[in-house]
C-alpha positions, -999 to 999 in steps of 0.1 A, spaced: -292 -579 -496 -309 -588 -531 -344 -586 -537 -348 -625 -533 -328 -630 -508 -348 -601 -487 -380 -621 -497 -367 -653 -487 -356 -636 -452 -386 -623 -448 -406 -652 -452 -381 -668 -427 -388 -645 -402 -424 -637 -402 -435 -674 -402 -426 -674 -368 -447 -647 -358 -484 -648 -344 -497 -631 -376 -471 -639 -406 -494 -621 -431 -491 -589 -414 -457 -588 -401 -448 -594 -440 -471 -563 -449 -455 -546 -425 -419 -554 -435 -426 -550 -475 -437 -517 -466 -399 -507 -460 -405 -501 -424 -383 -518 -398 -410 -523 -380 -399 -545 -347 -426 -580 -345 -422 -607 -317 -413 -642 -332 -419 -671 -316 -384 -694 -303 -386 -731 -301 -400 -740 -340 -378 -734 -365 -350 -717 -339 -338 -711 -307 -322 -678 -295 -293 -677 -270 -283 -642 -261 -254 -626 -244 -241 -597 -228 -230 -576 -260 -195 -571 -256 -189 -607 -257 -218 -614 -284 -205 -589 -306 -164 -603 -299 -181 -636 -309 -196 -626 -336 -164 -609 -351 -147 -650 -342 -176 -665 -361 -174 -642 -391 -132 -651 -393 -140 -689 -393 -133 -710 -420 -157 -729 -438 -181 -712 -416 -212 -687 -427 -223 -675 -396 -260 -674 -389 -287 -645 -378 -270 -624 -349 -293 -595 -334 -282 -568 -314 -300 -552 -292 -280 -521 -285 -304 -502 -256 -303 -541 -232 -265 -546 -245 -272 -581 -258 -266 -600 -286 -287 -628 -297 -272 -660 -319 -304 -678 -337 -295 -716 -334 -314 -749 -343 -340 -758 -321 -330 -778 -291 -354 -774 -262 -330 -801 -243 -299 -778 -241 -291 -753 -214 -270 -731 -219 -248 -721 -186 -231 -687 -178 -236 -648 -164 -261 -628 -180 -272 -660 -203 -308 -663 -218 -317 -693 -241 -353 -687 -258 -372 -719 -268 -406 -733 -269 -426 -706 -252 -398 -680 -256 -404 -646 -277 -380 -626 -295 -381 -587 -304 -373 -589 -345 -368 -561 -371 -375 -567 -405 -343 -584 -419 -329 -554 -441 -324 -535 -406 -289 -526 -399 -294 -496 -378 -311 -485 -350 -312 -496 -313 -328 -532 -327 -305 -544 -356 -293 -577 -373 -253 -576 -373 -258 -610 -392 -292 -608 -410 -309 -637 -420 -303 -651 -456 -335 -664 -461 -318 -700 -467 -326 -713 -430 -289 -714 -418 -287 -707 -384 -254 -709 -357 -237 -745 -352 -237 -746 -316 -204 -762 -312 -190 -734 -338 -210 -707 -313 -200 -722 -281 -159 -725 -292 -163 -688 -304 -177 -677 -273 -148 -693 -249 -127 -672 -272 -140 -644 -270 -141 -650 -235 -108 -658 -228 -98 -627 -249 -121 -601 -230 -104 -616 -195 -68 -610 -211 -78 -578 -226 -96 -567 -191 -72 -578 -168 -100 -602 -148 -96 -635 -135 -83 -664 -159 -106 -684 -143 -140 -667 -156 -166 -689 -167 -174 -687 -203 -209 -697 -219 -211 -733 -225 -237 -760 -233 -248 -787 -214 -275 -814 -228 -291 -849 -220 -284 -864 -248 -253 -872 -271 -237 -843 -293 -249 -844 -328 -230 -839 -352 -237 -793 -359 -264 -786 -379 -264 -753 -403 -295 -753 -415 -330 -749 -405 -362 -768 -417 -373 -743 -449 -405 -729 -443 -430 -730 -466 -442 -693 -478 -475 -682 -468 
């Protein structure tokens, strides 16, 4: 990742923290040090079990047109977490499904991390793009239905989906820029 682009990710992140200021110091350091972030301001979290987070991640990243948003795995739970645009009105519906909002708290490392138990398989690009939910909920069935056919289980398995009281919007990409502190 290129200096700036690290900054800009950095920024990103720690502005959802309790103490931005530190978690930066911390991160600019070159430690991976691991920071809670809060969910619900500038993105939601939904997270899966890992084999099908990581199979949807791999369908995201083939997508055309697409540049998929921050993906976190956290290898020692087996979960993967997609970073989306806030939405506190969405529930997300399926086995071994969290969705983090207002209130919710997410274990981060600092966005150059690639290794270790905690680690961004899609870092953040400092730019604010998170995960189109309809993008995210399309790769998920896919993944989904190929896991089933791969495993042998039950055509019938319910796949992660989305459920809201209010229209579809149109997928949004990108997330409010945060102004650096």
């Amino acid at each position: 990742m290129a200096l700036a682009q690290w900054t800009n990710a950095m920024e990103w992140l720690a502005a959802a923290a309790r103490e931005p200021r530190l978690c930066k110091d911390d991160w600019q350091r070159g430690t991976t040090g691991v920071h809670l972030l809060a969910a619900g301001r500038f993105w939601d979290v939904l997270i899966v079990p890992a084999c099908l987070g990581l199979r949807t991640a791999d369908i995201m990243a083939g997508m055309p047109r697409l540049e998929p948003g921050p993906a976190l795995l956290d290898s020692r739970r087996q979960h993967v977490g997609f970073f989306l645009p806030p939405a506190p009105m969405t529930l997300w519906v399926g086995h071994d499904i969290r969705y983090l909002t207002t209130g919710g708290w997410i274990a981060t490392p600092a966005p150059h991390c690639r290794w270790g138990n905690l680690r961004w398989i899609c870092p953040p690009d400092g730019s604010g793009a998170l995960n189109a939910p309809a993008a995210l909920e399309f790769a998920l069935h896919e993944a989904m239905l190929e896991l089933a056919r791969d495993h042998g289980t039950a055509h019938h398995l319910d796949a992660p989906h989305r459920h809201t009281d209010t229209p579809a919007a149109p997928p949004t990409t990108r997330a409010p820029q945060i102004p650096h502190t």
